[in-house]
C-alpha positions as CSV (number, residue, x, y, z in Angstrom):
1,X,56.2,83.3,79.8
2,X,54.5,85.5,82.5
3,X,55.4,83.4,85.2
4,X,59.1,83.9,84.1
5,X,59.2,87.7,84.0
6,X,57.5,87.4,87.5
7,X,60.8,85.6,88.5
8,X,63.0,87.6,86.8
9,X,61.1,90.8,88.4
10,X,61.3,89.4,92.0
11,X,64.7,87.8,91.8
12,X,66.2,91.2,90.8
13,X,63.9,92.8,94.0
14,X,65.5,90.3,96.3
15,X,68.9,91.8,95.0
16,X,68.6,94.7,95.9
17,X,67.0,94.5,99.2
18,X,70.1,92.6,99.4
19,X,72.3,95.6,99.3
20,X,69.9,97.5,102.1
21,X,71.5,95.7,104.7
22,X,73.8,97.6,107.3
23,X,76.5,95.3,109.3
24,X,76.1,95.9,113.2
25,X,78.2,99.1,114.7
26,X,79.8,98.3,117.7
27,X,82.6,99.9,120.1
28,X,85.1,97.0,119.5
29,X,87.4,99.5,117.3
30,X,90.6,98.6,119.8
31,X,91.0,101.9,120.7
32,X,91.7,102.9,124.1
33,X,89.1,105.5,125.2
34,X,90.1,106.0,128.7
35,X,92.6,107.7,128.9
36,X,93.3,111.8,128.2
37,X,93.7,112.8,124.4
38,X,97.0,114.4,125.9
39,X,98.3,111.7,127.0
40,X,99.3,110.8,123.6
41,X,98.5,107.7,120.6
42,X,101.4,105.2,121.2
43,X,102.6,105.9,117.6
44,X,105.4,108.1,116.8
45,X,103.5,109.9,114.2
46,X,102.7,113.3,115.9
47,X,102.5,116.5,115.1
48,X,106.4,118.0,115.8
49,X,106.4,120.4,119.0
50,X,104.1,118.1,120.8
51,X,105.2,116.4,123.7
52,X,102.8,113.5,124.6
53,X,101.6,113.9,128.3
54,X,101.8,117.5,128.6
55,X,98.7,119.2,128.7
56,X,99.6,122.9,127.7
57,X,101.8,121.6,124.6
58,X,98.7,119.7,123.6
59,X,96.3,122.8,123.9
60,X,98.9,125.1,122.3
61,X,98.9,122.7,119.5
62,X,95.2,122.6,119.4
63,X,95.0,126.6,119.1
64,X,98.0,126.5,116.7
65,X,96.0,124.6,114.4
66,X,92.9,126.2,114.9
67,X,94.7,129.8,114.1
68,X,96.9,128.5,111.1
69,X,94.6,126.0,109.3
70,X,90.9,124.9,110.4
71,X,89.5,128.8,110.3
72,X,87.7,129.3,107.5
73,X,87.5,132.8,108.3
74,X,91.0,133.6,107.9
75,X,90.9,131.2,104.9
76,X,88.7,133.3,102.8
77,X,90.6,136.2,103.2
């Protein structure tokens, strides 16, 4: 009888050290890193009045949607 509730005990330890494990990170995400975040995705989902390759429409769009939406400041208000 003891020897069984040992089992049971260690079997249900085993399980969840089991669930402790983390799988490996690694950089193989398949996106392209090297080139400018201007330059654009390759998708045709952007944001409208961006033009992929421009530099200043990217940075207006940047400061657009820091003003209008990712302030918290002018949130609160």
């Amino acid at each position: 009888m003891r020897a069984r509730i040992t089992i049971v005990f260690l079997a249900a330890g085993f399980a969840a050290l089991g669930g402790c494990t983390e799988d490996p990170q690694t950089l193989d995400s398949g996106v392209k890193v090297d080139t400018a975040a201007f330059q654009g995705t390759g998708y045709p989902f952007a944001a409208a009045g961006w033009k992929p390759g421009e530099k200043a429409s990217w940075e207006q769009q940047l400061k657009t949607r820091t003003v209008n939406g990712q302030n918290e400041y002018t949130k609160v208000k």
